[in-house]
C-alpha positions in Angstrom: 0.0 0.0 0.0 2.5 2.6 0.7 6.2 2.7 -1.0 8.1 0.9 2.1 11.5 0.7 2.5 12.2 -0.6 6.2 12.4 -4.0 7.2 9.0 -5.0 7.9 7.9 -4.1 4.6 4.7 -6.2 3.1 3.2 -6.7 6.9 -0.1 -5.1 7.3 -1.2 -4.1 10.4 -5.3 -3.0 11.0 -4.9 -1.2 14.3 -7.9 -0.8 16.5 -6.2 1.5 19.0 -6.0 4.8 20.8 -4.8 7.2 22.8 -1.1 6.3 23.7 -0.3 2.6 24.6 -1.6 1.2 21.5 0.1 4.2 19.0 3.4 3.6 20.4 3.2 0.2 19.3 1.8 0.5 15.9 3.9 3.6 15.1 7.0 1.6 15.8 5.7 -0.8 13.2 5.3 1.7 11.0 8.7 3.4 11.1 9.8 -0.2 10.6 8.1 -1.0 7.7 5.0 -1.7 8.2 1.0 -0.3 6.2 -0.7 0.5 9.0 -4.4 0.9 8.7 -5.5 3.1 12.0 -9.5 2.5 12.1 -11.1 5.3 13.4 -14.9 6.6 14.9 -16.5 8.9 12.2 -16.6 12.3 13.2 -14.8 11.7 16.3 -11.3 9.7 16.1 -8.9 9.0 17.9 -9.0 10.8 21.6 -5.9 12.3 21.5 -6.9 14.5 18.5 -8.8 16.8 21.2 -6.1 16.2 23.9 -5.3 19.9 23.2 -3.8 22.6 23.3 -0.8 22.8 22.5 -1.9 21.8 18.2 0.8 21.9 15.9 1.5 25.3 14.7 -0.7 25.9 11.6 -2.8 23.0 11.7 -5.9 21.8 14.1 -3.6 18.6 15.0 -2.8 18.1 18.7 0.6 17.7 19.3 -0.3 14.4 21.7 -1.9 12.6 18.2 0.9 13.5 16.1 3.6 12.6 18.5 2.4 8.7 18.0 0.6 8.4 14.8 3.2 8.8 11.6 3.0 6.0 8.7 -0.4 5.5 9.3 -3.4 5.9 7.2 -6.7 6.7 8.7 -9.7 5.0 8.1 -12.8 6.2 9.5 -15.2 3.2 10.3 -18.2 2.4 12.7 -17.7 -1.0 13.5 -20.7 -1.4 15.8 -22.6 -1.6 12.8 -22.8 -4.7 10.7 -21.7 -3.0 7.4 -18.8 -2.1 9.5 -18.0 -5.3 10.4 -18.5 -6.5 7.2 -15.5 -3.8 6.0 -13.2 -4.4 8.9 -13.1 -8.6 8.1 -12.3 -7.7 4.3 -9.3 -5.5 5.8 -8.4 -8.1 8.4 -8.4 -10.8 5.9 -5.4 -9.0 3.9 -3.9 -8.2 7.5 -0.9 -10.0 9.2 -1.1 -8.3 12.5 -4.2 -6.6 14.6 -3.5 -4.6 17.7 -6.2 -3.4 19.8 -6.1 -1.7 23.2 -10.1 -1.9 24.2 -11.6 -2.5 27.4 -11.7 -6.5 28.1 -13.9 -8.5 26.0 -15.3 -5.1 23.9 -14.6 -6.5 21.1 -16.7 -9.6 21.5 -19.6 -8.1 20.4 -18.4 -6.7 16.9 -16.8 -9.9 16.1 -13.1 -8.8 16.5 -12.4 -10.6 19.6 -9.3 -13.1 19.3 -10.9 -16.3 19.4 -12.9 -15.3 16.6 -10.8 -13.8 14.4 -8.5 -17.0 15.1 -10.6 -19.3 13.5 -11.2 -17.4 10.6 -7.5 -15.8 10.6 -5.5 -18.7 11.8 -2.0 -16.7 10.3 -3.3 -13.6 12.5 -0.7 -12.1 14.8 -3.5 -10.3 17.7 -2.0 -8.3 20.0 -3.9 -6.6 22.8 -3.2 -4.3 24.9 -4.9 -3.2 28.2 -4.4 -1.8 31.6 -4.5 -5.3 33.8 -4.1 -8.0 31.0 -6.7 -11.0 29.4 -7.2 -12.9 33.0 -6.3 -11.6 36.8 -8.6 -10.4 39.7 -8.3 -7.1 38.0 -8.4 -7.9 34.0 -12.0 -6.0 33.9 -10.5 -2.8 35.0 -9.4 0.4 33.1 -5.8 1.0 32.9 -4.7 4.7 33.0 -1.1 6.1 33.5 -0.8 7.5 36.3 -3.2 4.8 38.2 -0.3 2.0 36.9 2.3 4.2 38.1 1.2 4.3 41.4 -0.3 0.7 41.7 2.9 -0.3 40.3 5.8 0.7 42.6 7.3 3.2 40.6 5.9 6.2 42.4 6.9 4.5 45.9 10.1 4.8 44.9 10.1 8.1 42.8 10.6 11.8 44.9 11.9 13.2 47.6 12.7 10.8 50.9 9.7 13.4 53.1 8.1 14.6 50.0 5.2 12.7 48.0 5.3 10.0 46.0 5.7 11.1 42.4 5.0 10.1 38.8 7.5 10.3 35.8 7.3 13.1 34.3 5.9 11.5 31.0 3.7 8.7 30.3 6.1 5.6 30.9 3.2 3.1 31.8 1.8 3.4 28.3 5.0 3.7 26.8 6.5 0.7 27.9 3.3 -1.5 27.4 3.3 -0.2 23.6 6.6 -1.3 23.2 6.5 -4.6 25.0 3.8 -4.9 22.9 5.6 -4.5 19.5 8.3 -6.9 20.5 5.5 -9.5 21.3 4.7 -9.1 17.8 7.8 -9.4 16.4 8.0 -12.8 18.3 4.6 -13.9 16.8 5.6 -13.0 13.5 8.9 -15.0 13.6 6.6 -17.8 15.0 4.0 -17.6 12.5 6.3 -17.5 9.5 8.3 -20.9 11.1 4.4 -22.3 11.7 1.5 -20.8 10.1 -0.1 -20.9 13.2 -0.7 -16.8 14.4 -1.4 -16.2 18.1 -3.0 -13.6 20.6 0.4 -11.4 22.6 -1.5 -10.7 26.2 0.0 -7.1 27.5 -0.5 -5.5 30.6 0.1 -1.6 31.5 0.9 -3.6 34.9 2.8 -6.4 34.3 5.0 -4.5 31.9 5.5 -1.8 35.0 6.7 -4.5 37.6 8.6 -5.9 34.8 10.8 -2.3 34.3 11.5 -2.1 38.1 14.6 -4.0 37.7 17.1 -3.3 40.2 14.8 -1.6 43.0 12.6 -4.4 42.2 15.5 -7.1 42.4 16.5 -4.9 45.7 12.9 -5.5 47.2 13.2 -9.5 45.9 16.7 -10.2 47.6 16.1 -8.3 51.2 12.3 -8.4 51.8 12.3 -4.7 52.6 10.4 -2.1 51.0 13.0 0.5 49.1 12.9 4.1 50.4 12.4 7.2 48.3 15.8 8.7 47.4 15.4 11.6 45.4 17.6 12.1 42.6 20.1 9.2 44.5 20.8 6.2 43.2 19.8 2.6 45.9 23.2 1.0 45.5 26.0 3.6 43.9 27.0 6.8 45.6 28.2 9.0 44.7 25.2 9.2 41.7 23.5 11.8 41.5 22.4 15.5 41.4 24.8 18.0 43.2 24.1 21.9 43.6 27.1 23.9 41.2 28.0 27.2 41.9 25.2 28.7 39.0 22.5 25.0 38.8 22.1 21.7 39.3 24.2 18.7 37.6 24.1 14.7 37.4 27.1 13.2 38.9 27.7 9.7 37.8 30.5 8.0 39.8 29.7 4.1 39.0 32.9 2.7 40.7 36.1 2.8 43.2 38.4 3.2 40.4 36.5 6.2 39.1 36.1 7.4 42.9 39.7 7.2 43.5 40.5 9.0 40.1 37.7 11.6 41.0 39.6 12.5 44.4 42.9 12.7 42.6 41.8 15.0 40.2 40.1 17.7 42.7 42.2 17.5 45.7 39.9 15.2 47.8 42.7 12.4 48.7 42.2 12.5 52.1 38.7 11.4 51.3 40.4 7.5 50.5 41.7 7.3 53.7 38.3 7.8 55.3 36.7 4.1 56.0 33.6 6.2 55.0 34.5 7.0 51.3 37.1 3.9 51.0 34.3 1.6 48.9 30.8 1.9 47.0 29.7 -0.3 49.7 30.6 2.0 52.4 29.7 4.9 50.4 26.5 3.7 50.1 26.4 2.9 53.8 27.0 6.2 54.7 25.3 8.2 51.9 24.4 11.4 54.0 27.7 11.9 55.1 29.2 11.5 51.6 26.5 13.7 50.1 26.8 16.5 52.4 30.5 16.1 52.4 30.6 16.7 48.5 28.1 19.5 48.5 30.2 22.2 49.1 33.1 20.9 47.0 30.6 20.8 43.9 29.3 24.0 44.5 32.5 25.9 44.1 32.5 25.5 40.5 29.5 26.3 37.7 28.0 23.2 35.8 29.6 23.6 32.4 33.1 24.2 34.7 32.7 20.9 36.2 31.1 19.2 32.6 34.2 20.3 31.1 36.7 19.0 33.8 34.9 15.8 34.5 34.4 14.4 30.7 38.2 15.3 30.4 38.8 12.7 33.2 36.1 10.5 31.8 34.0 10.4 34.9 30.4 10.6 34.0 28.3 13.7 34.4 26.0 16.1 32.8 23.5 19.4 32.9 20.2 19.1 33.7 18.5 20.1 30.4 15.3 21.8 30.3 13.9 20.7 26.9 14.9 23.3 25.1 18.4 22.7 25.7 17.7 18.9 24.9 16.4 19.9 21.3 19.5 21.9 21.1 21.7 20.1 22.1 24.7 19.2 19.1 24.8 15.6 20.0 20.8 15.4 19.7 21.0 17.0 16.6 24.0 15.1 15.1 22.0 11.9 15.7 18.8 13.1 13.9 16.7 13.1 16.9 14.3 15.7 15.2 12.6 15.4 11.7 10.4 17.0 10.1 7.2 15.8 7.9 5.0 17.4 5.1 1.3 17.5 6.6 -2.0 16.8 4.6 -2.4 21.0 5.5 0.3 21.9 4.3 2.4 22.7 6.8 5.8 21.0 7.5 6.0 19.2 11.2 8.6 18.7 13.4 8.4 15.5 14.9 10.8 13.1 17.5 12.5 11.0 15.7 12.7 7.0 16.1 15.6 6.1 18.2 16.6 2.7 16.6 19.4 3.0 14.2 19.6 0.1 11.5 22.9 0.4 9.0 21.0 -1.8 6.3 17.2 -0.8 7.0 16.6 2.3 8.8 13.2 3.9 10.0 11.0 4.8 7.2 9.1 8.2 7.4 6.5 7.9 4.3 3.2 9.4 5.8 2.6 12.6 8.2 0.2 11.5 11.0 -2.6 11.8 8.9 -5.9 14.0 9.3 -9.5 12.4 10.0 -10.5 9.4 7.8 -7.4 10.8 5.6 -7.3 7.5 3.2 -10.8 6.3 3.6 -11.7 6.4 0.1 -8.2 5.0 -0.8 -8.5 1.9 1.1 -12.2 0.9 0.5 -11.4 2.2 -2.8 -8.8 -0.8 -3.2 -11.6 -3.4 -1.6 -13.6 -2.6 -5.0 -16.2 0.4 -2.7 -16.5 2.9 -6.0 -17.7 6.6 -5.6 -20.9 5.9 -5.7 -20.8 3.1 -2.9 -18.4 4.8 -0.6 -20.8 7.6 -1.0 -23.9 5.4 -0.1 -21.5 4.6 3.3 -21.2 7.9 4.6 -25.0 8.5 4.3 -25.7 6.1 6.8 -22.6 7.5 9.1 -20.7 3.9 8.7 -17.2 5.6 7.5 
């Protein structure tokens, strides 16, 4: 359907999703390679196109729906009508992958659920996507961000030691479930090209979040106790992270005695090594207060870029604290093409993130601007034999 060059070209994917779990996923399929064929409500769409402002400058597009919806085209479609249905099974029937993020057992009643579709579509890769998976106590539930973030662990462990508990900053429960859910797919492709056989991928907002807690989750695993709040520390290396500088604030990374010892050298801290306190991470870690406030006043003799400049010298890790601004500005963002931009359907040129995974021999693939409502409706149907006349017999009755 679309001129693909990336390394999933010739999958189709019909993608019953929204809001932000579900495009992450898709999106990366797309970048890869992949037609995408986003199925959207007439007259409405997706929810994220009125998750605004800020819109895109000179266009009605919300920045939150462009963000995750590139290389995909937009059909509008009601498929809680049988015509609908009718339409979505001739597009399934051409499709090697469906992701859906809907509400437990929605789908039933349209006829997309997964057992159904399996025995029509054995070769169909289904993924869904929802906030407490396909079975569990809670499976019924909605699944929102924040709500997983907190239910999850992650915010127990995420602020100040006598402040709150705190959520990231951005959306990390859907965006980890979206792309857990595309390497699922991946899997079931592989496994459905060695078999024939396609199968259902079961993600959960939740499960992915336990899974991403790694080493405070490991920490909770080998010592039975809950993990304190630490601020901008790090559980089991000190000294890592954020020191006051003379001007700001600046990440210090110190991952090891070696680079300790080297760090002491460098700034006329020996004495520090012959202090039991200081003399191992272990200790350091032990006795984290002391070494914080000890290195306070040391760090805050010197501005940030005084102390960036010294420390990557010496190879010790460190870095500013960019406000996003700086991050767009930055010349090692911009040497690795982390911005990009995309003609729009209006008109109007679009800067846009940039996918992150770099492949020498197939690289991301940016063919369509996140598209406007029920963009390639006529184009799709058009290609399932609908003519003028036929699509224009659908839209009377409100089913695309």
């Amino acid at each position: 359907m679309t001129n693909s060059t990336g390394p999933l070209k010739g999958l189709r994917v019909f993608d019953l999703t929204r809001v932000l779990a579900g495009p992450t996923c898709a999106q990366m399929l797309g970048d890869l390679g992949a037609d995408i064929i986003k199925i959207e409500r007439p007259g409405a769409g997706d929810d994220t196109r009125g998750f605004a402002p800020p819109f895109m400058p000179g266009t009605e597009e919300s920045a939150y729906f462009v963000g995750v919806n590139r290389n995909k085209m937009s059909v509008t479609l009601d498929i809680a009508k049988p015509e609908g249905q009718e339409i979505a099974m001739k597009l399934i029937a051409d499709s090697d992958i469906l992701v859906e993020n809907f509400k437990l057992g929605s789908l039933a009643q349209y006829g997309l659920a997964y057992e159904q579709l399996h025995a029509k579509f054995p070769r169909l890769v289904y993924c869904s996507i929802t906030g407490f998976g396909q079975s569990g106590p809670y499976a019924p539930r909605p699944g929102y961000d924040s709500l997983i973030q907190g239910m999850g662990g992650v915010m127990s462990l995420t602020g100040e030691p006598d402040g709150q508990p705190q959520k990231v900053g951005v959306p990390v429960a859907d965006l980890f479930a979206g792309l857990y859910g595309c390497i699922g797919i991946l899997a079931a492709i592989r496994h459905r090209d060695l078999t024939g056989v396609g199968q259902q991928i079961d993600i959960s907002m939740l499960d992915t979040h336990v899974a991403w807690l790694a080493n405070q989750g490991m920490n909770y695993l080998a010592t039975g106790e809950n993990p304190p709040r630490l601020g901008n520390q790090h559980p089991n290396i000190v000294p890592y992270q954020v020191f006051p500088t003379e001007d700001g604030y600046m990440v210090l990374s110190i991952g090891n005695d070696p680079t300790f010892k080297r760090f002491c050298e460098a700034f006329a801290l020996t004495h520090l090594l012959e202090d039991e306190r200081f003399a191992t991470n272990a200790a350091r870690v032990r006795n984290r207060v002391f070494v914080t406030d000890t290195l306070t006043p040391v760090m805050q003799k010197h501005t940030t870029t005084w102390w960036v400049d010294k420390l990557e010298a010496l190879k010790i890790g460190c870095g500013p604290i960019n406000r996003l601004s700086e991050v767009f500005a930055d010349p090692h963002v911009v040497a690795r093409g982390m911005v990009m931009e995309m003609e729009h359907a209006s008109g109007t040129t679009m800067k846009m993130i940039a996918n992150p995974v770099k492949l020498s021999e197939s690289p991301a693939d940016y063919r369509l601007a996140p598209p406007v409502l029920g963009q390639h409706t006529d184009e799709v149907l058009g290609t399932l034999g609908f003519d003028t006349a036929a699509r224009a017999a659908l839209r009377e009755k409100g089913i695309i």
